[in-house]
DOPAFI-757715 format. One line per 2 residues: their letters; for each residue z negated, x negated, y negated of N, C-alpha, C. Coordinates in steps of 0.001 Angstrom, whole numbers, always signed. Example, Ala and Ser with C-alpha at 12.3 -4.5 7.8 and 13.67 -1.06 7.14 Angstrom:
% residues 2
as = -7800,-13190,+5690,-7800,-12300,+4500,-7800,-13200,+3300; -7080,-12850,+2250,-7140,-13670,+1060,-7870,-12900,-30;
This chain:
% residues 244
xx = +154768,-133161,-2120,+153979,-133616,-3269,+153216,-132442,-3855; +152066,-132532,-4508,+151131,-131811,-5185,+150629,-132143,-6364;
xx = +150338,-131106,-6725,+148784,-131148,-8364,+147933,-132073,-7534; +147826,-133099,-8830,+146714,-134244,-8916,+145247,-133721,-9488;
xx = +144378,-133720,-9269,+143480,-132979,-9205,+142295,-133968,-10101; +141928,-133490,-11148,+140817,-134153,-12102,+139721,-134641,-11730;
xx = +138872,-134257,-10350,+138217,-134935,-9729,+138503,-135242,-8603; +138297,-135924,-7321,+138269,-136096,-6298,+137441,-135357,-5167;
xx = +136321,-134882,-5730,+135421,-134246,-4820,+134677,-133383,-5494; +134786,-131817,-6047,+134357,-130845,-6611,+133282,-130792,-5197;
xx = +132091,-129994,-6663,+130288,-130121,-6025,+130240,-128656,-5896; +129804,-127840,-5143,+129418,-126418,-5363,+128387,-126468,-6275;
xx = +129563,-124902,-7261,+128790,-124244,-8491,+128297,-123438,-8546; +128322,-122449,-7276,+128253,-121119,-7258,+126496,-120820,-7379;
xx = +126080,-121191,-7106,+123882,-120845,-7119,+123957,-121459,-9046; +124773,-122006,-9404,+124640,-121431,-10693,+125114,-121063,-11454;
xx = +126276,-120894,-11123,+127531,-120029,-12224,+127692,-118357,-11522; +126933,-117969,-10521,+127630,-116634,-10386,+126333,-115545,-10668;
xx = +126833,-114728,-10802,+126000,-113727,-11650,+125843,-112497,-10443; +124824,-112018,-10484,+124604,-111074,-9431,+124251,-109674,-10014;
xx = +125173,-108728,-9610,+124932,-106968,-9971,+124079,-106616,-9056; +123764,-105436,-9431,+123048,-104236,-8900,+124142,-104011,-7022;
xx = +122742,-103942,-6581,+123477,-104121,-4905,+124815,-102925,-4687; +125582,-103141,-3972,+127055,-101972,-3910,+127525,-102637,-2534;
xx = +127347,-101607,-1828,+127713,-101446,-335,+129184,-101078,-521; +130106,-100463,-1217,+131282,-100542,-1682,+132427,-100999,-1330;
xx = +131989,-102519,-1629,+133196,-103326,-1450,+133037,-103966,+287; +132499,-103430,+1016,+132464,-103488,+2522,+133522,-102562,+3101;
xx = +133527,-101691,+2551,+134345,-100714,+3051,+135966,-100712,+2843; +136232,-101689,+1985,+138055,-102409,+2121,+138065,-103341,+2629;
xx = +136982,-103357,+3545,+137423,-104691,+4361,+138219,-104626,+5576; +139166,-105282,+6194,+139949,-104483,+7222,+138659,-105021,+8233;
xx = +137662,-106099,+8255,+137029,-106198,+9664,+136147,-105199,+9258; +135714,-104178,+8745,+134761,-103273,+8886,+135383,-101678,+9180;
xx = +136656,-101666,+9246,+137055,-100062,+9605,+136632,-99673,+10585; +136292,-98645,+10402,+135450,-97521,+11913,+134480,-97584,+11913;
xx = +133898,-98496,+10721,+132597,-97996,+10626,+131434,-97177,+9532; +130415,-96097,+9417,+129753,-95562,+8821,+129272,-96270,+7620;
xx = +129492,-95732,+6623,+128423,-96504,+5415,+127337,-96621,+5967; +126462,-95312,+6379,+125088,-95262,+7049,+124986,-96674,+7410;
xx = +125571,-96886,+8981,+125779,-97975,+9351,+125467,-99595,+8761; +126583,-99619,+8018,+126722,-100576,+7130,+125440,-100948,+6391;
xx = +125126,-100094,+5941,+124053,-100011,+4959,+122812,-100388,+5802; +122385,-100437,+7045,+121393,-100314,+7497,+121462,-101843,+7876;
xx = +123074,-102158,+8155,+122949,-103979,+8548,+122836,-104499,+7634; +124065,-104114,+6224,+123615,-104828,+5184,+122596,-104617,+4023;
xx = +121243,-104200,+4221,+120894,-103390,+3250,+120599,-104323,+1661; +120549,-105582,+1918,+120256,-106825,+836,+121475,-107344,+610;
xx = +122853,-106761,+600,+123961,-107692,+377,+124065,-107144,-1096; +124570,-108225,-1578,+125067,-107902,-3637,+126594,-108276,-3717;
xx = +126844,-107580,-4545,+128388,-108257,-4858,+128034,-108769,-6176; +128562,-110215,-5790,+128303,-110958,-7242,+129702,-111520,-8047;
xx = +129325,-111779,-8846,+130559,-112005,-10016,+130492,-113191,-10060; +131701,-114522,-10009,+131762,-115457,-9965,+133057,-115991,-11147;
xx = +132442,-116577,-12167,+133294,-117062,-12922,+134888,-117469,-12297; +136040,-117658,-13313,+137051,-118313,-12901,+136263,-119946,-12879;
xx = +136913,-120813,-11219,+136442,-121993,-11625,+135344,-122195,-10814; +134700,-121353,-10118,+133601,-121658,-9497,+133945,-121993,-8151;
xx = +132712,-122718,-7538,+133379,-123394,-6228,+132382,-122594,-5060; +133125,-122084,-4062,+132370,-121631,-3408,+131998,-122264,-2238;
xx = +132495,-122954,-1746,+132046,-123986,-576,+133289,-124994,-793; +132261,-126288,-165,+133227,-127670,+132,+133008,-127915,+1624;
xx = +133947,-129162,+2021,+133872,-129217,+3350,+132349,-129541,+3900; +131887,-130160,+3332,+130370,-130486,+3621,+129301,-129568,+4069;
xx = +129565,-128361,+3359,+128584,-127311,+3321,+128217,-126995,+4507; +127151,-126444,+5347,+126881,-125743,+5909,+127721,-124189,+6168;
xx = +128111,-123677,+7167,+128765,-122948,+7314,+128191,-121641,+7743; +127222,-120766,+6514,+126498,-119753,+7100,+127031,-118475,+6076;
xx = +127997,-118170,+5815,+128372,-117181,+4951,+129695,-116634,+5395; +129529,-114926,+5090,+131145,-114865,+5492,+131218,-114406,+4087;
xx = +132164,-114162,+3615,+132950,-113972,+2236,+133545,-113167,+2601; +133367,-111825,+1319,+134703,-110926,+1107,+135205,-110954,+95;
xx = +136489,-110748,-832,+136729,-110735,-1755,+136519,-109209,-2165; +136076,-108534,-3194,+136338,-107081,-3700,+137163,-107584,-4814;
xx = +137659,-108056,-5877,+138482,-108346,-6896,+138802,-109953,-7377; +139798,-109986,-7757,+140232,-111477,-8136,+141065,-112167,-7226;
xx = +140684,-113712,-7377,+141951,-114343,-6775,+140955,-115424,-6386; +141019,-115940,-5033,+140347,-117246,-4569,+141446,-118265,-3872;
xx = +141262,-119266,-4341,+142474,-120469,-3284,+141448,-121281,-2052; +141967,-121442,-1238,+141520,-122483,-281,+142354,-123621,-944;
xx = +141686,-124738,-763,+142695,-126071,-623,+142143,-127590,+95; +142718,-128495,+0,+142404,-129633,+666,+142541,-130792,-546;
xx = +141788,-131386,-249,+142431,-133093,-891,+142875,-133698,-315; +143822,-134614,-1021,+143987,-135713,+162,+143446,-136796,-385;
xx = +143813,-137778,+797,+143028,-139247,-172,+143499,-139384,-1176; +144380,-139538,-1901,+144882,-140044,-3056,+144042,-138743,-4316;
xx = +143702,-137777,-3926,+142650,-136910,-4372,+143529,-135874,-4892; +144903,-135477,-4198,+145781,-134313,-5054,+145540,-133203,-4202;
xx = +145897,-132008,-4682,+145040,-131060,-4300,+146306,-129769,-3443; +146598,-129309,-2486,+147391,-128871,-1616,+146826,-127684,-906;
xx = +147032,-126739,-1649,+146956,-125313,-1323,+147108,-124830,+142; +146228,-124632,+798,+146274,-124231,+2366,+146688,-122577,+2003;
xx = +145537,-121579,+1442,+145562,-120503,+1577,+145053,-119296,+135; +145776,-118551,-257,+145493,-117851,-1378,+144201,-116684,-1002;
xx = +143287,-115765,-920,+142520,-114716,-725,+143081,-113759,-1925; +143463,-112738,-865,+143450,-111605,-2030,+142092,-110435,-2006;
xx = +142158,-109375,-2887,+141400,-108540,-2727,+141401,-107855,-1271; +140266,-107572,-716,+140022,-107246,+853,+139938,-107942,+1830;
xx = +140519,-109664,+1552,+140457,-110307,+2577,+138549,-110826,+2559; +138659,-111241,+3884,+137498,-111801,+4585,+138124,-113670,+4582;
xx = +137040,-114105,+4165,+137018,-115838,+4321,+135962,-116189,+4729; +135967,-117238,+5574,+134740,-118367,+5866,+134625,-118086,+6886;
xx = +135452,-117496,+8325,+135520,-116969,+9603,+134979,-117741,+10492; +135367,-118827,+10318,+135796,-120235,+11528,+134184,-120800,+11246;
xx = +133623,-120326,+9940,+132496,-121016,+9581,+131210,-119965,+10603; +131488,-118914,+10961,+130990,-118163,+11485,+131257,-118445,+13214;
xx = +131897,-118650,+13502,+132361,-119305,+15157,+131901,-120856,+15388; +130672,-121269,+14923,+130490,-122790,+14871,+131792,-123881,+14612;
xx = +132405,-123744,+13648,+133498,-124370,+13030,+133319,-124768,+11786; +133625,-125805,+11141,+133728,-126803,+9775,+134620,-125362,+9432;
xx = +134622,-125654,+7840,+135178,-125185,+7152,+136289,-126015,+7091; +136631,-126787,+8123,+138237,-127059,+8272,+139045,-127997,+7077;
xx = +137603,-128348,+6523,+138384,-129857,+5098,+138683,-128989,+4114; +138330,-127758,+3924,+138756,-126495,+2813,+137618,-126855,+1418;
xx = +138172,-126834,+500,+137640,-126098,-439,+137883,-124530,-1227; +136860,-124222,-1303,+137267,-122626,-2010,+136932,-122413,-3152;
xx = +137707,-122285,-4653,+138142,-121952,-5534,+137807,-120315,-6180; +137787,-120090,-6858,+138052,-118701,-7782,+138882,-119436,-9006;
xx = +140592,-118731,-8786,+141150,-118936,-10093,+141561,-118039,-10836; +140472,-117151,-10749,+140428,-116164,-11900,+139145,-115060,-11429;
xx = +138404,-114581,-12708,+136843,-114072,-12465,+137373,-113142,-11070; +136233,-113102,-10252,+136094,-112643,-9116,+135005,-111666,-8767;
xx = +134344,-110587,-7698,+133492,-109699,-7092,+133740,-110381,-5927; +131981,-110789,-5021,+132427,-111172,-4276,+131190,-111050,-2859;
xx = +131165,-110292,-2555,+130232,-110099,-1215,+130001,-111100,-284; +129032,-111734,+14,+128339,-112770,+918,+127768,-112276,+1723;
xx = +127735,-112574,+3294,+127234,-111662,+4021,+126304,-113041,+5042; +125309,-112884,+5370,+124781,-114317,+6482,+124830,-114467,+7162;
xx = +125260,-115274,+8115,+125234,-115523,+9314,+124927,-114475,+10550; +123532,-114277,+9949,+122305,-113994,+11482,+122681,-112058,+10879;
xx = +123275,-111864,+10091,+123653,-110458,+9560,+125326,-110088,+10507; +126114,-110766,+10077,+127274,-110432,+10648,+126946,-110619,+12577;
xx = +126440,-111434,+12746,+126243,-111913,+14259,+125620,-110256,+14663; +124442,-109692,+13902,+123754,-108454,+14558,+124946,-107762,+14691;
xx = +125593,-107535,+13713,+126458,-106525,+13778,+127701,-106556,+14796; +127995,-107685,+15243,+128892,-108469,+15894,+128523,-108040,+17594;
xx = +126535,-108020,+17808,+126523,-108106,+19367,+126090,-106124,+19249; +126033,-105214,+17950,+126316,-103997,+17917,+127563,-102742,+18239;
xx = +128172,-103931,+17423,+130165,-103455,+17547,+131091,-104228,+17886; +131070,-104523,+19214,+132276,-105206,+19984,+133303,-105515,+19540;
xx = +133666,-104266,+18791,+135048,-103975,+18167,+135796,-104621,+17304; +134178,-104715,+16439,+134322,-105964,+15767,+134381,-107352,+15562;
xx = +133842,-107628,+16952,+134299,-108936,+17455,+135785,-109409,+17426; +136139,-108275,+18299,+137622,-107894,+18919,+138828,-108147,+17410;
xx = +137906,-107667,+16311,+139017,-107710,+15311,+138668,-108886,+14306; +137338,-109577,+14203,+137454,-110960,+13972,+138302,-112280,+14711;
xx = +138199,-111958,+15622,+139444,-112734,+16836,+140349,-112702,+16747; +140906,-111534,+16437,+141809,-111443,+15324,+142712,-111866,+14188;
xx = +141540,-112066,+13477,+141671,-112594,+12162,+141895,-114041,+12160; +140764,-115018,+13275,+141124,-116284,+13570,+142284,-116168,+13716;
xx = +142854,-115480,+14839,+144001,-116259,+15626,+145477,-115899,+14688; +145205,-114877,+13189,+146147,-114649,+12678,+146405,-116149,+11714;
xx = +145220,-116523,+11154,+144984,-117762,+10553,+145382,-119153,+11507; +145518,-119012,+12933,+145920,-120240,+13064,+147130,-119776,+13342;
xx = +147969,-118910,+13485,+149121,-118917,+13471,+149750,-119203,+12501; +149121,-118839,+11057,+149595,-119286,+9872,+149513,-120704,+9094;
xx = +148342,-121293,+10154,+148569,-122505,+9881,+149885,-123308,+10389; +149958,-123086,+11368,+151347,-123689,+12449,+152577,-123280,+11608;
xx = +152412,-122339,+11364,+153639,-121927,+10634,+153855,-122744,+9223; +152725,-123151,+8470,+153028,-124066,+7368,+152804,-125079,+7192;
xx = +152549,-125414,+8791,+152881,-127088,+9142,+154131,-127267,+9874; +154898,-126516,+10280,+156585,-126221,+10909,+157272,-126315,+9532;
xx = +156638,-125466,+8677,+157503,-125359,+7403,+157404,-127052,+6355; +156745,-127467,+6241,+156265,-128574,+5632,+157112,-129674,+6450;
xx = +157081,-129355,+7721,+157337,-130983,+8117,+159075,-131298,+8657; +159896,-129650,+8957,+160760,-129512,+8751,+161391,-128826,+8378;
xx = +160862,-128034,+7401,+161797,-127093,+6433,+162145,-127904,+4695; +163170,-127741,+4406,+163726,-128168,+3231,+163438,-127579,+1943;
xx = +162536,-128080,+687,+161813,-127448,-106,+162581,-125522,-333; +163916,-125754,-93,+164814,-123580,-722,+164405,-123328,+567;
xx = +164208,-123650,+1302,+163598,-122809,+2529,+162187,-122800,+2318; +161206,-123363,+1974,+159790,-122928,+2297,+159989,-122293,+959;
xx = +160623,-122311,-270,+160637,-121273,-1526,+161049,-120191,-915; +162017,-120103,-425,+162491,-118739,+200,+161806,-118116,+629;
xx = +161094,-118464,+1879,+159904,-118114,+2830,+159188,-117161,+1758; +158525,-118347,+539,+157306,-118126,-282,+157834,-116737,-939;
xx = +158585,-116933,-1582,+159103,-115689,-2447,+159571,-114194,-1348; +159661,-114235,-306,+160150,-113029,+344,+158480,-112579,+930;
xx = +157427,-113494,+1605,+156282,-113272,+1514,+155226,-112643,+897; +155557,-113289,-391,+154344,-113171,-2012,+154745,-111944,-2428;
xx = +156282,-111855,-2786,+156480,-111009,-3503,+156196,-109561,-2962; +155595,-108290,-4358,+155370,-107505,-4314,+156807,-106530,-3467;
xx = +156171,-106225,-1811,+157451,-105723,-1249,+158145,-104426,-1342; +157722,-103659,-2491,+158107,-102572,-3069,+159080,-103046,-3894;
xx = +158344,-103934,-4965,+159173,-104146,-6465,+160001,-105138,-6682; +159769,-106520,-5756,+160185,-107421,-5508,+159939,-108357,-6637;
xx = +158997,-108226,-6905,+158514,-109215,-8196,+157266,-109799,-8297; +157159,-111099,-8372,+156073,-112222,-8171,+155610,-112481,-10036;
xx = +154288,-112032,-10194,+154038,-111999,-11590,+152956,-113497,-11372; +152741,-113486,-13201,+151089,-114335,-12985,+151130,-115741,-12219;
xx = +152180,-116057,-12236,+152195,-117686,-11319,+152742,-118723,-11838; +152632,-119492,-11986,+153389,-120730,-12838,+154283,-121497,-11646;
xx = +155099,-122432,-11972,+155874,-123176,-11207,+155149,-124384,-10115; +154137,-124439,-10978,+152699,-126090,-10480,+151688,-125080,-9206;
xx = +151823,-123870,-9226,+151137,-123034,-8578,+151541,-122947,-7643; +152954,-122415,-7638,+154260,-122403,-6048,+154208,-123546,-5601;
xx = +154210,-124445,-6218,+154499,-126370,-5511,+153366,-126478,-4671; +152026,-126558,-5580,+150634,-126359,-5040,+150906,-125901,-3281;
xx = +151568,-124584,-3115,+151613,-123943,-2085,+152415,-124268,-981; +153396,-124709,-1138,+154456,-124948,-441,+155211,-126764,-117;
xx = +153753,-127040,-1457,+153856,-128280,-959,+154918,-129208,-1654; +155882,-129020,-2915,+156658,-129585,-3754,+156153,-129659,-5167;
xx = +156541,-130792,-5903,+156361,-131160,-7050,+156803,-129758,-7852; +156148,-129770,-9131,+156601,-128529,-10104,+158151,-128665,-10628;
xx = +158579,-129881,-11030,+160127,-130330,-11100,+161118,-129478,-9969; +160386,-129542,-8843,+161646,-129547,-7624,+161578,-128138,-7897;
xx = +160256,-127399,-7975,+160506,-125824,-7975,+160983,-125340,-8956; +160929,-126094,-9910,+161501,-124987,-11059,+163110,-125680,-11005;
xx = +163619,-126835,-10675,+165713,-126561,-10046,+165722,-126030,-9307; +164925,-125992,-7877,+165270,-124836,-7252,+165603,-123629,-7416;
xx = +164332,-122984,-8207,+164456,-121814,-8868,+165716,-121528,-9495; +165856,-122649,-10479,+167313,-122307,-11253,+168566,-122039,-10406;
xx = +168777,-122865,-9530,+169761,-122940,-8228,+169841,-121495,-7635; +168740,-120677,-7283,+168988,-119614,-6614,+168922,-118706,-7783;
xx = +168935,-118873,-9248,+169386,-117498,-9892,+170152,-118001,-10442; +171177,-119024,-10401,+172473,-119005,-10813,+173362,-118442,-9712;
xx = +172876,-118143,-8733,+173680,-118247,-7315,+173208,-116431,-7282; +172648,-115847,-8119,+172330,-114079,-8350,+170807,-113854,-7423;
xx = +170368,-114729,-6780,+169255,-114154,-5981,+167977,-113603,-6430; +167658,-114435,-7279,+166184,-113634,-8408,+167030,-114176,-9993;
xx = +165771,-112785,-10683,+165715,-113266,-12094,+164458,-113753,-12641; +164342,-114795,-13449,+163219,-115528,-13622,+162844,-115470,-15375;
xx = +161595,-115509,-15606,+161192,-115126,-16909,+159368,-115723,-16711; +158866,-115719,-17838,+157575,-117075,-17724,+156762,-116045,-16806;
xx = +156203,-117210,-15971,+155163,-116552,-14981,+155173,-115572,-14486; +157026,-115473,-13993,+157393,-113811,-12915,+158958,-114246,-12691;
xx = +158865,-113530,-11717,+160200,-113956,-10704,+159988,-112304,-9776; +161504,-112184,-10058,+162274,-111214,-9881,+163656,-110913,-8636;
xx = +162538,-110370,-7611,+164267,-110730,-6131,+164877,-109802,-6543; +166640,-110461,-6767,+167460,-109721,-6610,+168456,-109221,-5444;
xx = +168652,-109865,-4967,+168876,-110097,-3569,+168163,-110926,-2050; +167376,-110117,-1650,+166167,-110074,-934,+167412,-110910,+733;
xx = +168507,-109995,+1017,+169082,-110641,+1926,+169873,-111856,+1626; +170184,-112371,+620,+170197,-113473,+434,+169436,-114712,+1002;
xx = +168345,-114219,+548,+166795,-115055,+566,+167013,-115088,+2025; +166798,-114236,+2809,+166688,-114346,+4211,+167779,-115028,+4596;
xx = +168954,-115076,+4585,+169484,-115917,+4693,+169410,-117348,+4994; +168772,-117576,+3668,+168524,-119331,+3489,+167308,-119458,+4200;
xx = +166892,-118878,+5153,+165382,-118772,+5818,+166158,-118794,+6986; +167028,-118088,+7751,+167569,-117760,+9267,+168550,-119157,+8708;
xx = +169149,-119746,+7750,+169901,-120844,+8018,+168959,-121977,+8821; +168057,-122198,+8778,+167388,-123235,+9235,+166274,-123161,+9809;
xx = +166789,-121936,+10683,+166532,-121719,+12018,+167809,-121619,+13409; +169113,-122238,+12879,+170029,-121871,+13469,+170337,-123331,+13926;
């Protein structure tokens, strides 16, 4: 189960809600598909790219769209998601800062029934089609590491359609929380309970007993909009249980 979603079919906002800076070749350079290569470089393929600022809320493509943009994130937070018929809304994929989106849209592929989101203000580099392609039949390499990137994305799809269709909501939480969480500190800030469900595919009810269930049992500590692993092998645990 999922967030029910206020419309059924969000329109792209972005040609008029996003705001465009002064051009910055910049945010190319945390991109993992661009390592090994020269600003010079860069600069000479992209010399018209902007990083633009996109409100929280803005839509950056629907399934409909035409598929001629690759997306980078330089700051913020973007969701992929889907509708379903009933029009509730089911989180495929989060973008963090550095990732690359709209791949598949670049390999003659639909954007895959996705919508893309900013849920919270964003920097965000657009690159075109007939731009990434030059650069693409320039640097092999980079082919080599977009191929990559697909085939890391469909592995991750499989994986959260294995998890969905037979994993038991403390197992895909488990999963989620040993994943998300910051793997230094072990702490998941900034997220609400309707956010995790969103993701993993359970009502906000089920996640937040769950939740309670595994920190009465010592595994995290929980406090508004942050969650805290306390016992990380625990967690794994309830992840290798149901795989056994």
């Amino acid at each position: 189960m999922v967030k029910a979603m206020a419309h059924s079919r969000p329109k792209p906002s972005y040609s008029k809600r996003i705001r465009k800076t002064p051009r910055a070749m910049s945010p190319l350079y945390g991109a993992d598909l661009f390592q090994g290569i020269k600003s010079t470089e860069l600069g000479t393929l992209f010399d018209d790219v902007e990083l633009q600022t996109c409100p929280v809320g803005t839509i950056l493509f629907t399934p409909e769209d035409p598929c001629e943009v690759l997306y980078i994130l330089r700051e913020g937070l973007v969701e992929l998601y889907r509708l379903t018929a009933s029009g509730k809304r089911l989180v495929t994929r989060q973008i963090l800062p550095g990732s690359v989106f709209g791949v598949m849209g670049l390999l003659g592929q639909t954007m895959q029934g996705n919508f893309a989101e900013t849920i919270e203000d964003s920097s965000i580099c657009m690159i075109t089609r007939d731009d990434v392609l030059t650069l693409l039949k320039r640097r092999p390499d980079v082919a080599l590491r977009m191929l990559e990137i697909v085939g890391n994305r469909l592995r991750l799809i499989e994986e959260r359609f294995l998890e969905a269709v037979y994993s038991s909501v403390d197992v895909r939480l488990a999963h989620f929380l040993l994943t998300c969480t910051n793997s230094a500190s072990g702490e998941l800030a900034d997220i609400t309970h309707e956010e995790i469900g969103d993701t993993i595919g359970a009502v906000r009810q089920t996640v937040t007993e769950t939740l309670g269930l595994m920190r009465k049992r010592g595994l995290i500590q929980t406090g508004p909009k942050h969650i805290q692993i306390i016992d990380r092998h625990g967690l794994e645990a309830i992840v290798r249980g149901s795989e056994s």
